[in-house]
Structure formats: C-alpha cells, structure tokens
N, C-alpha and C positions, 0 to 999 in steps of 0.2 A: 098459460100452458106453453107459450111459443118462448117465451121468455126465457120458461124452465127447462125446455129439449135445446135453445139456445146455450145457455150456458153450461150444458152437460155433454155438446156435442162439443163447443169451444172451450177447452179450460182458458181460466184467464191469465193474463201474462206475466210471467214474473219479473222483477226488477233483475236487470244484471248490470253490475257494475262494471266500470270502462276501467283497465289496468292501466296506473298513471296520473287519476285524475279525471277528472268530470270535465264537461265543457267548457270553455272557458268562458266569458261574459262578452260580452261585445266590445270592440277596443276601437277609438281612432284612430290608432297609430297604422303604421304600413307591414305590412307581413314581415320584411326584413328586419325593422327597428322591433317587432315582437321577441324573433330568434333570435337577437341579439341582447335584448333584455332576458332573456331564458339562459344565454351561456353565461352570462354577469352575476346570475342566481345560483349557476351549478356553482360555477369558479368558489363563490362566497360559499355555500354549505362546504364547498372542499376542504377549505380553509378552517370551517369551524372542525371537519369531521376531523381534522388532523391533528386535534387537540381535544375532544371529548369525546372521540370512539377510538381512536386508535390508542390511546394512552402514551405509555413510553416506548412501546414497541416501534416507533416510529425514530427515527432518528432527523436529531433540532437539525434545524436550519432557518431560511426565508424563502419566501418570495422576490424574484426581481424582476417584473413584470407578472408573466404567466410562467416564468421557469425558476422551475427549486431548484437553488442554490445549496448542496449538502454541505452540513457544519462538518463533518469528519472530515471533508477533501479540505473545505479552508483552513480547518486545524491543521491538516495534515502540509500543507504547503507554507501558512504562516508559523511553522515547527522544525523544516529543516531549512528554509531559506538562509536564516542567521548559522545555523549549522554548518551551510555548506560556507557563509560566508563570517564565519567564525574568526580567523587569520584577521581579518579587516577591521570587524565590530568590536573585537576585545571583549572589554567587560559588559559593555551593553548588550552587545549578543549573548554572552552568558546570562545577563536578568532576563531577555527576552524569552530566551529557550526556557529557564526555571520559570517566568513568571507565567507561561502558556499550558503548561500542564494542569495545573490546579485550576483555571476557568475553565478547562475540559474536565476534570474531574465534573466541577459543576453541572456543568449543563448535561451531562450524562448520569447523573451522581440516582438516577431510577434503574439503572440500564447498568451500575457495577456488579450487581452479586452473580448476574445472569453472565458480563463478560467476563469479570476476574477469577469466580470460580473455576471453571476449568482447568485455567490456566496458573494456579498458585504455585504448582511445580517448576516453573521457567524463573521466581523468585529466589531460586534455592541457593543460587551462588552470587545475586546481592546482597541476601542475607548473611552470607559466610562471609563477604566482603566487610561490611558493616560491625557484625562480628568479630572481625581483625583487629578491631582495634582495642581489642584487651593487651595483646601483647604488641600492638604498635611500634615501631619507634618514634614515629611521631604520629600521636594521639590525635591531634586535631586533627591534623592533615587526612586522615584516613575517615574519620567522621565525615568531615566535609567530601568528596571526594564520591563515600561511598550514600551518601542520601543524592548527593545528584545520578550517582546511579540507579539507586532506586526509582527517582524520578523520571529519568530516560526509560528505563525499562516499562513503569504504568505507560509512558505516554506511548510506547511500541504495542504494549500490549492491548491497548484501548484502537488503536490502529487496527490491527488485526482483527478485531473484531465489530469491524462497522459493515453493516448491510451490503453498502454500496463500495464493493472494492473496485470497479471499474474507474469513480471518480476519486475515490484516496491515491492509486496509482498513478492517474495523471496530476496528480498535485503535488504529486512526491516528484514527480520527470521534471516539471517545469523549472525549480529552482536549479538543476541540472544545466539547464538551457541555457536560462540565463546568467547562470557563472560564467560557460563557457565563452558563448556571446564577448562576454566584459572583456574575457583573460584574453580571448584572439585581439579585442581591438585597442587594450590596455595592455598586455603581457609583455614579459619580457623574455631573457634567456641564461643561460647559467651554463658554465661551463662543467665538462661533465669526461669521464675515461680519462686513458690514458695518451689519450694524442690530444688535449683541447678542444675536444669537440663542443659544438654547444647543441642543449636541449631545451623547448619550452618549460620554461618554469610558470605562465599564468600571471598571477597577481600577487605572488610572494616568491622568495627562491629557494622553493623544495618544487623537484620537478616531480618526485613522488608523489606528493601531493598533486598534485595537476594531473596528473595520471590517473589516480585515483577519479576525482572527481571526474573524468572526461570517461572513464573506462566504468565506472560506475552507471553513469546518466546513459551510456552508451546501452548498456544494459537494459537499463529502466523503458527507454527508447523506442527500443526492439520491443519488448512486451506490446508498449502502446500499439503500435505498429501492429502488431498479431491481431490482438484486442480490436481494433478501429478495423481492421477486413473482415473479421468476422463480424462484425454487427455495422458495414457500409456506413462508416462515420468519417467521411472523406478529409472533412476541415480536422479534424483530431489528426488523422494520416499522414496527412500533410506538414503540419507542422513540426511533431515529432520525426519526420522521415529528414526533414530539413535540419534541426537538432543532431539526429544521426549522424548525418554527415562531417557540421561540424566537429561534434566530440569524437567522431573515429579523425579525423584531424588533426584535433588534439592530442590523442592519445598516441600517433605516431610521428609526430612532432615532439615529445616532451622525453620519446624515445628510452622507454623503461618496459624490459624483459618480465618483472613480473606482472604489470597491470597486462598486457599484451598476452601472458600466458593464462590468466584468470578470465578474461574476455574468453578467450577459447572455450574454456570449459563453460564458461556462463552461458553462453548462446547456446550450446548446446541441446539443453532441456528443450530452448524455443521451438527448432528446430524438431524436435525427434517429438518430442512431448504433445506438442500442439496438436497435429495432426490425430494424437489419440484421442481426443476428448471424445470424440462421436463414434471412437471405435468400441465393440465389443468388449467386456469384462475381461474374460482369458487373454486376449491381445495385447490388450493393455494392460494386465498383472505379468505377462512374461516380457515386453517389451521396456516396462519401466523397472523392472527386477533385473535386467539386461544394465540398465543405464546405473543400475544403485551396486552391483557385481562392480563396473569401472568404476568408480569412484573408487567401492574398496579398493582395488586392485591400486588404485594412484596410492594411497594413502599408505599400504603396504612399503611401495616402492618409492618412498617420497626422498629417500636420499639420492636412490640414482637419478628421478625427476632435479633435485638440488643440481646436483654434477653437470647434466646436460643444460639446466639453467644457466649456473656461470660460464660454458662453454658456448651457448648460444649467446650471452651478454657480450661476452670477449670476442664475438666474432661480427653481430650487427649492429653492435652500438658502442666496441669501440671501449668496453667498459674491463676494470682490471678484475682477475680472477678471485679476486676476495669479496663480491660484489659490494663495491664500494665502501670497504672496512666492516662487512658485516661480520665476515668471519672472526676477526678480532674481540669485538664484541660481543661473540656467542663464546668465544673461550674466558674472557675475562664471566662473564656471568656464570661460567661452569664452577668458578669459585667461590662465588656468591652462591650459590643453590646448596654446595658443602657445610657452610657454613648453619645453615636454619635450611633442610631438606621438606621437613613435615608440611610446619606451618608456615614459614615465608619470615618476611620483615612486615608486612603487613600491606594493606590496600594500599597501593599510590603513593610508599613512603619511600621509595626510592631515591626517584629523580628530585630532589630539593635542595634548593641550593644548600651550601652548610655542610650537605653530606661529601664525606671525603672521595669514597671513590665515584658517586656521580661528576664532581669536579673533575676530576683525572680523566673522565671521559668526556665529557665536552671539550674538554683542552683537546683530547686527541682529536676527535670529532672536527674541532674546530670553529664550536659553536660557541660566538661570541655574549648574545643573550641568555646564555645557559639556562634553555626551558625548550620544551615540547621536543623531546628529543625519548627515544624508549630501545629498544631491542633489537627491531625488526623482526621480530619473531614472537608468536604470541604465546607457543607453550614455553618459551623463557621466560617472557616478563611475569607470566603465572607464577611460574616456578620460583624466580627470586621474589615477589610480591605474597604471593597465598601458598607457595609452596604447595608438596604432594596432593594436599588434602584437597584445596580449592581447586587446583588444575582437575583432580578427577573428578572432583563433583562439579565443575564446567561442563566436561567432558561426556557424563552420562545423561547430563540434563539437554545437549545438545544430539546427543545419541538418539534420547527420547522420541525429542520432539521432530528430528529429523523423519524416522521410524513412522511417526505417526502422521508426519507430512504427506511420505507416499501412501499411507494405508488411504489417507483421506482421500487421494486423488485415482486411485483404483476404485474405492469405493464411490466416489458424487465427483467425476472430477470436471472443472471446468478451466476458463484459460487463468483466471485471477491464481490460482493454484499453481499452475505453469512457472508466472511468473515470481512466486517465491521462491519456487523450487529452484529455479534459475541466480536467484540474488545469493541465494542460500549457498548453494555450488560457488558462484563467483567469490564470495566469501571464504568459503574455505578452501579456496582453491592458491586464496594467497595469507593465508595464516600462515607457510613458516616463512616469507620474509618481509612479513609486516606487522603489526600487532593491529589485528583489528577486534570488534565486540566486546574491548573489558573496558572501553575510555567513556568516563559520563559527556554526556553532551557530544556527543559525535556522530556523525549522521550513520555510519557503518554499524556503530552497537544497535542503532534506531531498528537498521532494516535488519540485522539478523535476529534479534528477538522479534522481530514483526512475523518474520516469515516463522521461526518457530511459533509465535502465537496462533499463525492462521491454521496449524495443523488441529486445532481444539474447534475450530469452526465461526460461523458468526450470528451476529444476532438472527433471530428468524423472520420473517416476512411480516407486516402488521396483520392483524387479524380484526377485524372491526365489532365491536359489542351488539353493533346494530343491524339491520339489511343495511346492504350497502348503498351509497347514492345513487341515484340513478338520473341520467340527464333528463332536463326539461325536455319533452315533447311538444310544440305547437303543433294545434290544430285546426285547420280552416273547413268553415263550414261551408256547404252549398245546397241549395233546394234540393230535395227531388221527394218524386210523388213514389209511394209503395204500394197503389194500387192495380190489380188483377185487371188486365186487357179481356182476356177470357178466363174460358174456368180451365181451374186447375193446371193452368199454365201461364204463370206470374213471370211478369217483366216490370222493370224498371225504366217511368217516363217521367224526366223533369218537370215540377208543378211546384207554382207557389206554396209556401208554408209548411213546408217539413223539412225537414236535417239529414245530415251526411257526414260522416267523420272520414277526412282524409289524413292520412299522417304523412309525416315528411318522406318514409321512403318511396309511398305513392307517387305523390308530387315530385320525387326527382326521375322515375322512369317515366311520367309524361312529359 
C-alpha cells in the first residue's frame, strides 16, 4: 500500500535528453587537448559540409590552413595580371588570359544557368560583333577577334556575379599595385607637347597607357580603402592606401589630362555614394538621382567638356590643341563612317596591316610597329567598325545595365556596388578620348561589363539541406550530491558518486 501512495504521490522521472549530446566517456587526456580535439572535429565536418550540404551554392576554392581561399578572387587576379601586363607577355599572356576562362567556366560550370541567365542581355553586342563578320572585310580577323570577346565578356560576367565581392575586388587592385610598383622602379619617360616636355611612360612608351593603368588601380584603390574602414580590416588599408599613393604618382607623372579628368569623376561615387549605404531609402533615391542627373548633364555637354579639355592639356601639360593628333584622326574617320554608316567594315577589321588607309595613319601617327594603335575615341572606332547599328546597340545595352545599376543600389545597396558604380563612371567618363570596352582581352572591357553585370545581382548565400553544424561542446564532470538538507528546502552539497554538467560558458565566468 506504501508503495502504491508512493508512486502516485511521486510520478516517475522522465528521461530528458541533453542538447548536443550525451556525456561523454571518461577520457585521459587533459581538458585542453579534449577542446582541441573537438575544434579539429568541427574544422573536419566544415569541410565535409561545404561539399555535401551546401551544394553549388557555395562558391570553389581551398583551405589554406584554417582560412578560405575564394577561387573567384584567385580567378579574378590570375585574369587581369597578364592583362594589365599584356604589352610585355605578348602572346603568352594572350594564351594565359584565353586559357583561364574556360577552367573557370569549369569549376563553376553548376553555378552558370543561375549567373548567366540574367545577364544574357549584356551579350547583345558580342554577338552583333561576331555577327559582322558576314560582311567582314577580313573574315578571320573579325572571327577571331570577336570569340575573344565573347570570352572576355563570360569571364566579366562570371566576376560579377561571385558571392564574395569584397575579395574579387581586392584581386582585381593587386595587379594594379604591382604594375605600378615595376613601372616606378623600371619605367621610363617619353617626350611629350609642344616644348619637349617629358612624361612617365611606365614600361612601354604610351604614357596613356600608364595613365590608364595607374588612374585605373587608383580607382580600384580607393574602393579598397572605403571597403577595409568599414569592416576595420587594417593590413587590407594599409597596403592599398600605400598603392594609392604610388599610382596617384604615377598618374601625375605620366601627365595626361584625360586619365586626370576620369579620376575626378571616378572618386566621386566613393565619396558621395558611400556614406549612403546606411542611409534611408528616399535619401538615397534623391541623393543618387542627383549624382545620375550630372552625369547626364556631362554627357549632354561633352563637346564643351572636349574644348575645355584641350585647353586645360595646353595649359598644364604643355600639350598642343589637337590633343596630341587626335583631332586629325576623328576627321579622317568622319570619312570612313561615309563610307559603310549602318553596318561598319566589320569587328576589328580596321587596324591591319595590308589596309591602305590604316597604313597612312601609322605613318602619320608615327608608329613604327604598325599595331595597337585605334581612335581614341570609342563611339568612332564603333562607328567605322560596327557602324550605326552596333554603336546603338552598345549603347542601349550599357544604358540598361547602367539603369539597373542604380535601381539596384537604392534598392539592397552596399559598398561592393559603390565601387562599380565608380569604375563604371571612370569608364565612361573617358570614352570620347580613348576607346575603351570593345577590345577583347583588356582589362578596361573586364571591368565595364563587370560592373554592368553586378547590376543583375549575385549568387545567393549557401543554404544548407541539413541543421547546420554546430560546434563540439566539452563537458567536465564533477560530483555533487542532490540530496534535500531539510524538507522542502533543497540545496546542493558535494558528495561522492553523482554528476554535474558544466559547460564551457560556465567555466569561463569562474
């Protein structure tokens, strides 16, 4: 009977299970070498989880120790190195750059339908390129010419849309660096205006070139720089701010009006843009509506911007009012475009040797290897290349994607956005006296289809099939007794032969 009021008075106890795992067994080892075997356990499930629960969602890379290594950012830096140092490698860096896209196709080759889709619109004028060469005049040449552009463009658009743009941008800055770096302590100088002035030329002698790259990287730079304060990434800071330095060096050293006027408008975005990330919606739709208003407004006015350009060249650097024979050169093409208005002479059939009136301009020019020589202006080379049709459908595909650059960063903006926005500006800020975005393999077309590709977005965060890992907990055990001192007022006295689950955050507040 005592039995029966016994166990009606006492229900019996149910099991509850411990979250994490059970006890553990009794171990020799020392408390430390336990939670050290327990992080070596998580590290390993990490490892596996990053290949059979995350899927493709993850984007390849390695381990190199404890720290991921992203495959985009090494793609991204073993892709325009040879690029930036293209002049030097020749034809090797042309296999390096074509042979590097297609191992990236690879290892992403789960991950294309999810990045390329969006983005098939930004193909529309490598395909008209491609295209050209039904009515060619030289056939190959335009074939050839326009698959490397196709290929430049996958390998921008596959850029644009990797998870981690924090580290594809700093792998894009580096090779930046280290041009610079070489040109200051190998470079040379070249004479340049009309009093014999000399300008830094770098490691070749186009000081435009050098300009380019140093006003470029300079760009790139700043981003970092932005990027690394907002997330107190000191050693990142530091070394791009060191970079900075030199390439603003470079660039007014090598003494070229319009990298000097593209810098302007490039930093711009950094400057005005950045600080919006954290601001309200309305703030930042009228603030960056404000900044996309001046742009039109240049663009409108781009001849009197020309006029005061060669009046500023002729006055600080010394340079003659034709900017360096560019003038001549846009009137000779004005008869070239008369000729084939629509459709052009075809992709990249211009400048070859053979051709009569490319010869007559090297001569003027004064370009002895008669190669890598173009316009300086980009909706000319269009014009006499792809003619009406191609220039406009350039035009609207960059229109687009600009468009939807800033919807995107009103909408979810953060600083990675910034900095296209930026590159993007600096780009077109020197299209009428350079030709940049239509040449395959060049690190300029790289970044303006990049930055148009990051307006479509990027892959999304992994998502794991399973609960997610969750780190080892050790547990140390210690006696203690759970019996009642008096009634109905229980304490806790240490005694042989019963248990205790301490967990690690315990043990660090004692």
């Amino acid at each position: 009977m005592t039995a029966s009021w016994e166990a009606f008075r006492r229900p019996p106890m149910r099991t509850q299970r411990l979250r994490g795992g059970g006890i553990p067994p009794p171990s020799g080892l020392s408390w430390r070498e336990q939670r050290r075997q327990a992080r070596a356990e998580f590290d390993a499930a990490r490892k596996t989880a990053s290949t059979a629960h995350f899927g493709d969602a993850r984007g390849f890379g390695f381990y190199l120790g404890r720290m991921w290594v992203d495959g985009d950012a090494l793609f991204a830096f073993a892709l325009v190195l040879p690029m930036v140092y293209l002049v030097q490698l020749g034809t090797l860096g042309a296999a390096a750059i074509a042979g590097l896209p297609p191992a990236y196709l690879f290892f992403r080759r789960h991950q294309l339908e999810r990045a390329l889709a969006p983005r098939l619109l930004l193909y529309a004028f490598p395909a008209f390129a491609l295209f050209s060469a039904v009515w060619s005049e030289e056939t190959k040449q335009t074939l050839k010419f326009a698959l490397e552009l196709w290929v430049t463009v996958t390998a921008a658009l596959l850029l644009s849309s990797a998870r981690n743009q924090r580290a594809v941008i700093k792998a894009i800055g580096l090779p930046f660096i280290a041009y610079t770096i070489d040109a200051l302590v190998m470079g040379g100088q070249v004479l340049v205006g009309v009093g014999n002035g000399m300008a830094f030329s770098g490691l070749t002698q186009s000081k435009n070139l050098m300009a380019e790259i140093a006003s470029t990287g300079l760009v790139i730079s700043g981003a970092v720089m932005v990027m690394s304060l907002h997330w107190r990434q000191w050693l990142w800071f530091g070394i791009f701010a060191v970079g900075a330095c030199l390439e603003l060096y470079a660039v007014m050293q090598a003494r070229s009006a319009g990298a000097m006027l593209g810098l302007a408008l490039g930093l711009v975005p950094l400057l005005v843009l950045s600080p919006l990330v954290n601001a309200g919606r309305p703030l930042r739709a009228w603030l960056t509506g404000a900044v996309a208003l001046t742009i039109v407004f240049i663009a409108l006015n781009i001849r009197a911007l020309m006029t005061l350009m060669m009046n500023l060249g002729a006055e600080l650097f010394d340079k003659d009012p034709t900017l360096t024979g560019r003038t001549y050169l846009w009137y000779r093409a004005f008869d070239l475009i008369q000729e084939k208005p629509v459709l052009g002479r075809g992709y990249f059939s211009f400048w070859l040797q053979g051709n009569i009136d490319a010869e007559g301009l090297w001569r003027y020019a004064g370009i002895v290897d008669r190669s890598g020589f173009n316009f300086h202006n980009t909706l000319v080379d269009l014009l006499v290349t792809v003619g009406w049709l191609g220039a406009a459908i350039l035009i609207a595909t960059a229109l687009i994607g600009a468009v939807a650059l800033i919807r995107r960063f009103i909408l979810r903006p953060d600083l990675p956005l910034v900095f296209w926005i930026a590159i993007l500006l600096y780009q077109l800020a020197r299209m009428p006296i350079e030709t940049l975005g239509i040449q395959p393999f060049y690190f300029s077309t790289t970044l303006v289809f990049a930055a148009l590709g990051a307006a479509f977005g990027r892959l999304p965060a992994p998502r794991p099939a399973h609960r997610p890992i969750r780190s080892a907990t050790p547990v140390q055990v210690w006696p203690v007794d759970y019996a009642d001192e008096a009634w109905a007022n229980p304490r806790l006295a240490p005694a042989r032969g019963s248990l205790r689950l301490l967990r690690r955050r315990e043990e660090t507040e004692e």
